[in-house]
N, C-alpha and C positions, 0 to 999 in steps of 0.2 A: 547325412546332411544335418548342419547345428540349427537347432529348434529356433525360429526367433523370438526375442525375448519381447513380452509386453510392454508398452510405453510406458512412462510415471504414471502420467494420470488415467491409464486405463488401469492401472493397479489400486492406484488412491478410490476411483468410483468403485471397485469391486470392495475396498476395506469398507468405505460408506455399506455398498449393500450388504456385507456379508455381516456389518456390526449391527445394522437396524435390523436382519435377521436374526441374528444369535440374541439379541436384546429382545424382541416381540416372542423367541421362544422360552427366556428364560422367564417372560411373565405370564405365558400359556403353559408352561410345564410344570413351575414353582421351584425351579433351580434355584437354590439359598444364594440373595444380595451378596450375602458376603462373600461368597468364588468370585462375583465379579471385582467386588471391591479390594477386596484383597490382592488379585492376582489379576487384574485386568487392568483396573485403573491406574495403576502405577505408571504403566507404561505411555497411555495421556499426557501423565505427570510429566514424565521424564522427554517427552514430545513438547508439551510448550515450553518446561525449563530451560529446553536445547534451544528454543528463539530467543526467550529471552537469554540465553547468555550470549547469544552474537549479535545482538542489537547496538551494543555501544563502540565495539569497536565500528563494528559494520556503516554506519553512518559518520564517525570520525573520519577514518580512512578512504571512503568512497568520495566526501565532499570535501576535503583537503585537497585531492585527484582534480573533481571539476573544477574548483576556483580557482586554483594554480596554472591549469591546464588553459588558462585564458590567455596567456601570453605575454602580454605585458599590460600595463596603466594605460596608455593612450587605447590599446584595443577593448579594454577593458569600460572603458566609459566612454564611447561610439559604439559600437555593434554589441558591447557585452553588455552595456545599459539596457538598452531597449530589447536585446533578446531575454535577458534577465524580468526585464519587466514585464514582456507580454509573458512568458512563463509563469511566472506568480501572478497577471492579471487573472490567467484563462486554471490557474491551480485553486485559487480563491472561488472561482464562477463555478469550479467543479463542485468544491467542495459543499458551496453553499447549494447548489440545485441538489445535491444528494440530502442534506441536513431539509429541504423543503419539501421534500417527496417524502423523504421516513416520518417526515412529523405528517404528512397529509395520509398517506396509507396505514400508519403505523401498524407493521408487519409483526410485532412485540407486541403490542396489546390483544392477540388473538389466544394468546395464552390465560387461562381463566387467574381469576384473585386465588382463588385452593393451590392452584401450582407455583404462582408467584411465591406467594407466603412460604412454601417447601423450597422455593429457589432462594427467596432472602434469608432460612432457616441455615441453609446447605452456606451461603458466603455473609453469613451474621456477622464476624469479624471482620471484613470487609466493608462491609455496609457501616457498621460503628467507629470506624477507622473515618470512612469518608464523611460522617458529621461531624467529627470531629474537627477535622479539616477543614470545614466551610465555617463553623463557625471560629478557627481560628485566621481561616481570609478575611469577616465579616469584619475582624477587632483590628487588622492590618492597615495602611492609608491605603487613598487611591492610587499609587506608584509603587506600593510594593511589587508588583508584579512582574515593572523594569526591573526593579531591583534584584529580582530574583534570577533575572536571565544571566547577571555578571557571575559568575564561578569565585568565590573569595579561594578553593581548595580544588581545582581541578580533580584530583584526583579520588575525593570525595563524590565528585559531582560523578564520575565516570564508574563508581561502584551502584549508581541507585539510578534504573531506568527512569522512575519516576523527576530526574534532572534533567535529560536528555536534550530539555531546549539551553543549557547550558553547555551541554556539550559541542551542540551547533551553533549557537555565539563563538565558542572558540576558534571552532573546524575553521570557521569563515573570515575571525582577522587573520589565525592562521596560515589559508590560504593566498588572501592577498599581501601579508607581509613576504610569502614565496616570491612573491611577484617583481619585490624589488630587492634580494639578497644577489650576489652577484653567481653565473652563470653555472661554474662548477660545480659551487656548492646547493645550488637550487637543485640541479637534478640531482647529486645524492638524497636530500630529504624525498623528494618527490619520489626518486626512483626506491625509497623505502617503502612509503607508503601505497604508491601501486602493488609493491609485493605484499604487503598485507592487504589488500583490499581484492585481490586474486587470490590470496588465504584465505580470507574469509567468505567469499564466494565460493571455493572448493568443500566449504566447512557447514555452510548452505546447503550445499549437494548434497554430502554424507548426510546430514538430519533429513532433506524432503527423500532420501535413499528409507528414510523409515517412517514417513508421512500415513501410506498405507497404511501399517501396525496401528499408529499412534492417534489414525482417522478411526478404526477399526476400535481404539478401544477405547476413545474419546464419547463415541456415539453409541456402542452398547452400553457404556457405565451412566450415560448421562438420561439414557430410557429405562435403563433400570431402576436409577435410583428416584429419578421423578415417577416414571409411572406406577415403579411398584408390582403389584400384580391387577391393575385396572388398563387396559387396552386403549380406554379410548382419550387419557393422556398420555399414549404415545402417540396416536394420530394425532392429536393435539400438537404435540412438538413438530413432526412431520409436517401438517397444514401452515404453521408459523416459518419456518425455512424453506418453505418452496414460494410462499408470501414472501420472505426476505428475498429472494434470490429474483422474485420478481421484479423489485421495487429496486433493487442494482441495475437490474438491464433495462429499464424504466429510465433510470439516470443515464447510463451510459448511452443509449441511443439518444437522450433531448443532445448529448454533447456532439455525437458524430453529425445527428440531423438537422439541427439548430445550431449549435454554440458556434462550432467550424464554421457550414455556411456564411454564417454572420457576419465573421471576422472576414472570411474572404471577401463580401459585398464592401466590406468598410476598407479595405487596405490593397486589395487588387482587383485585376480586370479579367482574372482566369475566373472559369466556370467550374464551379463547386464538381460536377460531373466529369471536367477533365480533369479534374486533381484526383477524384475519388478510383478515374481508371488510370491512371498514371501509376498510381502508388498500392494498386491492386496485391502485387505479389508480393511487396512487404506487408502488409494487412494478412493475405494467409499463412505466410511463413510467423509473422506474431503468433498468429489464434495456435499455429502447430505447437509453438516452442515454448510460449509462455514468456518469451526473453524478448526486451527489448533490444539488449545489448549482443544477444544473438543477432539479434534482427537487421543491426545497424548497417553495416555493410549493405545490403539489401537496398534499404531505406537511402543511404547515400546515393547507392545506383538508380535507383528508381527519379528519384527530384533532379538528380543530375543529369540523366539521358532520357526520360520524359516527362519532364517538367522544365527544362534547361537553365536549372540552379544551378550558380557557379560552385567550384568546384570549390574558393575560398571563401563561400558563405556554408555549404553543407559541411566541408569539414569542421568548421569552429560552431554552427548554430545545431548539430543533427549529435555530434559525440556529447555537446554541453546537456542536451534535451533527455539524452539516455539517462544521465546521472542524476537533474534536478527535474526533471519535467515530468511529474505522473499525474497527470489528471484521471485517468480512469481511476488510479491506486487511491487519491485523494478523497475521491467520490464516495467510490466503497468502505472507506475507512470508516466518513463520516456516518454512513447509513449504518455500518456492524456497530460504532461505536451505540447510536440510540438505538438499534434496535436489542441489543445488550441490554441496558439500560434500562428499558420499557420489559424487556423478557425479567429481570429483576425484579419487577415492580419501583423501580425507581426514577424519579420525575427531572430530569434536568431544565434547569432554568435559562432564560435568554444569554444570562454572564457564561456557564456551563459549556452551552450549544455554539457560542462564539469564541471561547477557551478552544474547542473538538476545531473550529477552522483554522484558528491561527496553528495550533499544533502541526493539524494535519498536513498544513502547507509544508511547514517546514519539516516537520519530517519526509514527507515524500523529495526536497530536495536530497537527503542524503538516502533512497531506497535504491539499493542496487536492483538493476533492471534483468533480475533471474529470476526465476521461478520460489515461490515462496518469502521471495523478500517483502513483499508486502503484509505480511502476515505479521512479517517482525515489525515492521513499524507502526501495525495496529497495538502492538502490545504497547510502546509509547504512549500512543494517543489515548488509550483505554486510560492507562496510570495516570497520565495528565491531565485527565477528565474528575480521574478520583473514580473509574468504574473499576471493581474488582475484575484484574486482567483474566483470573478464571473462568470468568464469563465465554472467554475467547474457546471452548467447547463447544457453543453452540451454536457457531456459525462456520471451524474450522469444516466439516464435511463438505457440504457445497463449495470448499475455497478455488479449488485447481478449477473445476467449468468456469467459473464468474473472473478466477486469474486468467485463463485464456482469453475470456473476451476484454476485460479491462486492458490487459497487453495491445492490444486491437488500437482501444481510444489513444495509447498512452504514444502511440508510435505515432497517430493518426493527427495527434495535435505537435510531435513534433517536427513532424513535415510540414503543418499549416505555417509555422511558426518560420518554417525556414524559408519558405512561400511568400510570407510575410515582410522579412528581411532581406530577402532576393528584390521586392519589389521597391521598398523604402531605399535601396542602395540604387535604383536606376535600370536594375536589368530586367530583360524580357523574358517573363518568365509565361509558362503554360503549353509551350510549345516543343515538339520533341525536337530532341538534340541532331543535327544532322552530322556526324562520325565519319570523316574524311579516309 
């Protein structure tokens, strides 16, 4: 009988523990830094290198797909306005409830000043990189910043993550110029770029196929080198990431509890409890998969036979919501981005903290809705921030439990969403479908 094999993320939690062990033993035995560093860290290295190099096509290709996939201009500005906009409404409201919780908890300041100073030591060039940078915004106008989103060099813009809101200015006339080329030639481009955006999804897989390892040697090299051979800065780091991981599902629940609700009191006349059991079994099949876009199918069936959302509002508002709709992703981004930050020892300002919302938004429109993609378009938001994206070490471990449940919110706003637009169009919705 063939042995069954362990799921991802019960691989990835085992590289978490088996790294925070190898790591507390090698600072209780006195195993020389340098085995790890040498021959363990690389492989970290070679872990977050692999997101970021599919970070650019990865949201080129994904949100060319959605915005094209709208249909045409008249659909486009009727039902794709306003599902568009309550998306970026409730993507903004995520982002900002995350950025108001990390700054009220701050989960990153429980790290003492002695370890910050060895963390600002460890990304000095990094840190002098990024004053650098602020005082070259400081001497800019007040409009540089539009200015910067236009790409003079596309192809410049598409070598340096740190551009990446250029990239998404283009994805997006791109797409809607799809919108009005004539039929043949629309699905050749399109039907190109679904093939690379199913590339780079399978290319996704291959790297979180090495997440384990790369969790594994992310979090032994990063307790070794902080704590050294002193114990109780590595509880240290440990106390701070379980404080992080907190202060996400802190977010994440004001949005299921609150945010949703809300919306539903202000735009329809379903009972937040029959939405919440209606959509039940796409909510666990999330938490299982981690995948929105697994999920979808599910999530269609669910709004449409107990919720009795038409069948031509879930297909166009529930497939668009996979592609640009993450609220949960948006939330978390915003909370790893300061708590990064503050684990630094570095203070971001109101301009900074509002830079990390706009970003985040629009990156999560192009986050493909699998497993680990959120991760990659933290690396965005970090660079865009001006936070050294190596920081992204100290929050990948907890990633896959907190992606499970963010999948959760991410699904769970895009059925509100279509809840929403079933209702602004006229239909009765909340009620199960009765199937002739």
């Amino acid at each position: 009988m063939a042995q069954k094999r362990l799921p991802l993320h019960t691989k990835i939690l085992l590289g978490l523990v088996i790294g925070l062990v190898f790591g507390l033993v090698c600072i209780f035995t006195g195993i020389p830094n340098s085995l790890v560093i040498h021959y363990i860290k690389p492989f970290g290295t070679i872990f977050v290198n692999a997101l970021k190099m599919v970070a650019m096509p990865l949201i080129l290709a994904s949100l060319i797909v959605g915005v094209a996939n709208l249909g045409d201009i008249s659909k486009l500005s009727r039902m794709g306005g306003r599902t568009i906009g309550i998306y970026m409404a409730t993507t903004v409201i995520a982002t900002t409830i995350g950025l108001v919780i990390v700054n009220i908890i701050q989960p990153g300041k429980i790290i003492t000043e002695e370890t910050r100073t060895e963390l600002m030591g460890m990304f000095e060039k990094d840190v002098v990189l990024k004053a650098d940078e602020a005082k070259k915004f400081k001497e800019e106008g007040p409009l540089q910043p539009l200015v910067n989103i236009i790409p003079d060099n596309l192809f410049d813009s598409a070598s340096k993550n740190s551009n990446m809101l250029q990239i998404v200015f283009f994805a997006i006339i791109f797409g809607i110029a799809l919108l009005q080329i004539k039929t043949d030639k629309k699905h050749i481009v399109i039907g190109f770029f679904e093939g690379l955006n199913d590339v780079i999804i399978r290319i996704i897989h291959y790297i979180m196929m090495f997440a384990p390892y790369g969790v594994f040697a992310l979090i032994s090299t990063l307790i070794v080198e902080i704590a050294g051979n002193n114990p109780s800065k590595a509880v240290e780091i440990l106390s701070a990431l379980l404080l992080y991981s907190a202060t996400v599902l802190i977010g994440l629940l004001i949005m299921i509890l609150v945010v949703y609700p809300t919306i539903f009191k202000l735009f329809t006349k379903v009972k937040y409890r029959t939405f919440f059991k209606g959509i039940r079994d796409a909510q666990i099949l999330a938490f299982s998969t981690s995948s929105s876009s697994a999920t979808l199918p599910v999530t269609m069936e669910s709004v449409e036979n107990n919720l009795n959302v038409s069948e031509e509002v879930s297909s166009f508002v529930l497939p668009l919501g996979a592609t640009i709709n993450m609220d949960g992703t948006s939330l978390y981004q915003s909370v790893a981005a300061v708590f990064i930050a503050h684990a630094m020892g570095l203070e971001l300002s109101l301009t900074s903290q509002l830079a990390i919302v706009i970003t985040a938004v629009l990156a999560s429109i192009g986050s493909a809705g699998v497993p680990g993609a959120g991760m990659v378009m933290l690396v965005i938001v970090l660079e865009a921030a001006g936070i050294p994206a190596a920081g992204l070490a100290l929050i990948v471990a907890p990633d896959r439990p907190l992606d499970m449940c963010r999948t959760v919110v991410n699904i769970t706003g895009d059925a509100t969403v279509a809840m929403v637009i079933a209702s602004t169009e006229g239909e009765q919705v909340g009620q199960k479908r009765v199937i002739d």
